[in-house]
Backbone bond lengths (Angstrom), bond angles and torsions (degrees), N, CA, C in turn:
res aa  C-N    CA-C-N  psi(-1)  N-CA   C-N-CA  omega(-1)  CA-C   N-CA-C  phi
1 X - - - 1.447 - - 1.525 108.73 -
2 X 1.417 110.76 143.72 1.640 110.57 178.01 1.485 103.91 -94.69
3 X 1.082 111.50 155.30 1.369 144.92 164.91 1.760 103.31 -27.62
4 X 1.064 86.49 -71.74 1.565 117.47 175.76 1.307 120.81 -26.46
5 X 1.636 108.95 -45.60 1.224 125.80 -174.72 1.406 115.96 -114.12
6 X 1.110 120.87 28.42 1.727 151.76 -173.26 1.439 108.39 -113.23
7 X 1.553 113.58 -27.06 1.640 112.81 176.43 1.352 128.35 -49.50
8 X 1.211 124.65 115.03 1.864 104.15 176.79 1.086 90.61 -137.97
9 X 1.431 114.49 141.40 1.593 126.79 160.16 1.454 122.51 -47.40
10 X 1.160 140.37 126.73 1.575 129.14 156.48 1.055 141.96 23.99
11 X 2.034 83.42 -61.43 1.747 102.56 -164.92 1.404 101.41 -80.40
12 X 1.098 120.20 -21.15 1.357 131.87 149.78 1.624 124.95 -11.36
13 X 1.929 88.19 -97.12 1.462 105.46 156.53 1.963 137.85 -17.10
14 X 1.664 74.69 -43.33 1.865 96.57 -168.85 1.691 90.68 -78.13
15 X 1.398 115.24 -48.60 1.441 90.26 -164.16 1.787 113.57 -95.53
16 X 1.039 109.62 23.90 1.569 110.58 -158.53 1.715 110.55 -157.26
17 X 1.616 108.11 30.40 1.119 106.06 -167.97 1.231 110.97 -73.76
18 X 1.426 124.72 -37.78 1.612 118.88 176.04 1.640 104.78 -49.65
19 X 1.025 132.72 -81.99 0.948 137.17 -178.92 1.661 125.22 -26.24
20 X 1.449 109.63 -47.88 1.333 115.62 179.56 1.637 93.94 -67.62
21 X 2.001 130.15 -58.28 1.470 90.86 177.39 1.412 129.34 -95.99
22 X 1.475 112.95 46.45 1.624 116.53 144.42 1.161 120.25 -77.52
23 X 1.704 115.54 -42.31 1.108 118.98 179.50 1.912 110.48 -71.49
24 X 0.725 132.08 -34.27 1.715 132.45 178.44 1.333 97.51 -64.11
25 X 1.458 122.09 -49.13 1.653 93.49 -166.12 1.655 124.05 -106.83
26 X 1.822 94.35 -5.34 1.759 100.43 159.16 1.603 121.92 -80.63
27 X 1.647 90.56 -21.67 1.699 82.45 -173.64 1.614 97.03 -103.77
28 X 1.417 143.31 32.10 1.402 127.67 -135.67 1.262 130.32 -33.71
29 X 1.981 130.17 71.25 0.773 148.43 156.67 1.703 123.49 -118.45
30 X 1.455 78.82 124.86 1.986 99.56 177.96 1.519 102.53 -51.80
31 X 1.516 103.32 139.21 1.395 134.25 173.36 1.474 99.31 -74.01
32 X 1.161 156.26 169.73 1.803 158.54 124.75 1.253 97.08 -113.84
33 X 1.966 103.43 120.35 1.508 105.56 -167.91 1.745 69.81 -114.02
34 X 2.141 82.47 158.77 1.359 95.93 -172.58 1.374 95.33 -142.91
35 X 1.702 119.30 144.67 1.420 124.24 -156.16 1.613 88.19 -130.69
36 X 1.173 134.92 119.03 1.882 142.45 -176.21 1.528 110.18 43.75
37 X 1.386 98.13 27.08 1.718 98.99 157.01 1.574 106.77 111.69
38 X 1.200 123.57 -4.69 1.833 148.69 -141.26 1.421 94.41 -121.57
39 X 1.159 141.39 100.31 1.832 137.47 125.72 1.181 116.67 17.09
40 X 1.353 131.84 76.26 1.653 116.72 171.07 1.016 125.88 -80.68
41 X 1.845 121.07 -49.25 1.306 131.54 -144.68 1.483 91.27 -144.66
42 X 1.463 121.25 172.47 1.117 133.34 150.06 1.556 127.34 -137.82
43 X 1.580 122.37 79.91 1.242 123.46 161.96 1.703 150.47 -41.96
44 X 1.705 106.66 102.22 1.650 110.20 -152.35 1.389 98.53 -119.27
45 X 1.583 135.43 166.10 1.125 104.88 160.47 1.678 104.47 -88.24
46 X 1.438 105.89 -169.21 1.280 121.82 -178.41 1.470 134.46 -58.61
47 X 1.480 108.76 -26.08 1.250 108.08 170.94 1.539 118.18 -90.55
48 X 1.099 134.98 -5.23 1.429 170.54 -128.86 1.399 78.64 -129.70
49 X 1.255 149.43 -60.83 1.392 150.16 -158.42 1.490 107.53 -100.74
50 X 1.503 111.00 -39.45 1.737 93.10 173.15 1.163 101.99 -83.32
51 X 1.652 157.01 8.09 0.791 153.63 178.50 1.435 116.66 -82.90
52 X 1.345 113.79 -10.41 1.514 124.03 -139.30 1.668 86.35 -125.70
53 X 1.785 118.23 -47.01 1.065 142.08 177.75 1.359 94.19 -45.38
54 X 1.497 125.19 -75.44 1.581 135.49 -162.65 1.361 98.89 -57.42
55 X 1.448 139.32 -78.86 1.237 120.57 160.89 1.195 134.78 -13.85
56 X 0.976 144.38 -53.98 1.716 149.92 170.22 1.410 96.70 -51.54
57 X 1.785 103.91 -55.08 1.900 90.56 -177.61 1.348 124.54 -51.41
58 X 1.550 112.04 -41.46 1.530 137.32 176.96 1.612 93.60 -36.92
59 X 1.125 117.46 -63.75 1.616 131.66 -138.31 1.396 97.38 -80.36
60 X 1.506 113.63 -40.80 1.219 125.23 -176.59 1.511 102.16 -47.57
61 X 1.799 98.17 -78.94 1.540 102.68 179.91 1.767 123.65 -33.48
62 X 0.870 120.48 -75.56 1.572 119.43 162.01 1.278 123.48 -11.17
63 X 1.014 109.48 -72.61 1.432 136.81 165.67 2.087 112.64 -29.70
64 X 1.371 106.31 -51.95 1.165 129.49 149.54 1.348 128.43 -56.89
65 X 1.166 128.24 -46.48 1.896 144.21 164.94 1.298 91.55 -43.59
66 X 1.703 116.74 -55.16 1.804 109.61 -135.17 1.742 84.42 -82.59
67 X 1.350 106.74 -47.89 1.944 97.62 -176.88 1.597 94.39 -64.36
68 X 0.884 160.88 -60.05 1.340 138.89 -160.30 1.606 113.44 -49.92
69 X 1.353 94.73 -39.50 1.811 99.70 -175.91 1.339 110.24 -79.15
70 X 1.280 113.38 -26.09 1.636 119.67 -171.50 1.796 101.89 -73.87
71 X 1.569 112.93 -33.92 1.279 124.13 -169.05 1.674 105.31 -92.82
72 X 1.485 129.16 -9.55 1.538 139.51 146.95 1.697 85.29 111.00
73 X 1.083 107.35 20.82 1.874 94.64 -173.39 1.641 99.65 -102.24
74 X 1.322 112.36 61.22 1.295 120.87 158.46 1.765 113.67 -115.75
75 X 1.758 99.59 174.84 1.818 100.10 179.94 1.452 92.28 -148.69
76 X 1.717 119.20 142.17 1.069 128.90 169.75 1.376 120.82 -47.68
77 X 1.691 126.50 141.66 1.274 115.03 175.70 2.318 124.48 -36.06
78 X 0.926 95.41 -24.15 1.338 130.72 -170.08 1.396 94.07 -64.76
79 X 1.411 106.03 -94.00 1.499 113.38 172.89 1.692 127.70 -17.32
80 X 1.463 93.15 -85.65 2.001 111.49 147.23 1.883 97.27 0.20
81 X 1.487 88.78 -86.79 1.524 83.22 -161.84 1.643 131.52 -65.45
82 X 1.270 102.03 -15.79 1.571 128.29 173.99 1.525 97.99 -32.99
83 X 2.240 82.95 -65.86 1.433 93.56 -149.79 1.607 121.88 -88.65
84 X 1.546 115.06 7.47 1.421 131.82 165.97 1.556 96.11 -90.50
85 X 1.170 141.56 -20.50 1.181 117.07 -166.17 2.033 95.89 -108.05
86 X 1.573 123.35 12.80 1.438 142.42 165.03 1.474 94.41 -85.30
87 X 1.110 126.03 -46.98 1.572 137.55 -157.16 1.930 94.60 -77.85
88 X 0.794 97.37 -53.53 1.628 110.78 -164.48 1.635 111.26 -63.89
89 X 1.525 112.05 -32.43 1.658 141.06 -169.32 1.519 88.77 -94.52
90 X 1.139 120.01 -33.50 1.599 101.63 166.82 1.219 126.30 -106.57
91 X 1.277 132.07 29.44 1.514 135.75 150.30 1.441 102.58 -109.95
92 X 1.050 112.09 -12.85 1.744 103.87 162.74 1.445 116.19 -64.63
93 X 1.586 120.93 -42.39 1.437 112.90 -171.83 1.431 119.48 -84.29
């Protein structure tokens, strides 16, 4: 199903809410609710949204890697472990 054809007005929503979330989470496609003709909301089910959530985190992180590396504030795998296994030798003593 397209996007496109997922639009329903409100009044929609109001009278057909069971239905609208049967349809989001059997068919897993977002609703686009629309209030005087205008995009308000977008109705998904839940996994559809933490799915979307974890991604963003994904992207985030990366996103973070590449400026760290771009800014030289990286350490060889080598290093890394050097210096967790300095960390580790001193909560032992």
């Amino acid at each position: 199903m397209k996007l496109s054809e997922s639009v329903k007005p409100i009044s929609y929503l109001k009278s057909h809410t069971a239905e609208a979330l049967r349809a989001v989470t059997e068919g897993r496609q977002p609703i686009v609710i629309t209030q005087r003709g205008e995009a308000k909301a977008v109705l998904q089910d839940i996994a559809a949204y933490e799915q979307i959530q974890e991604s963003l985190a994904l992207l985030k992180m990366l996103a973070q890697s590449s400026k760290s590396l771009a800014e030289g504030r990286s350490k060889t795998v080598e290093q890394a472990f050097s210096d967790v296994r300095r960390r580790i030798g001193k909560r032992a003593e």
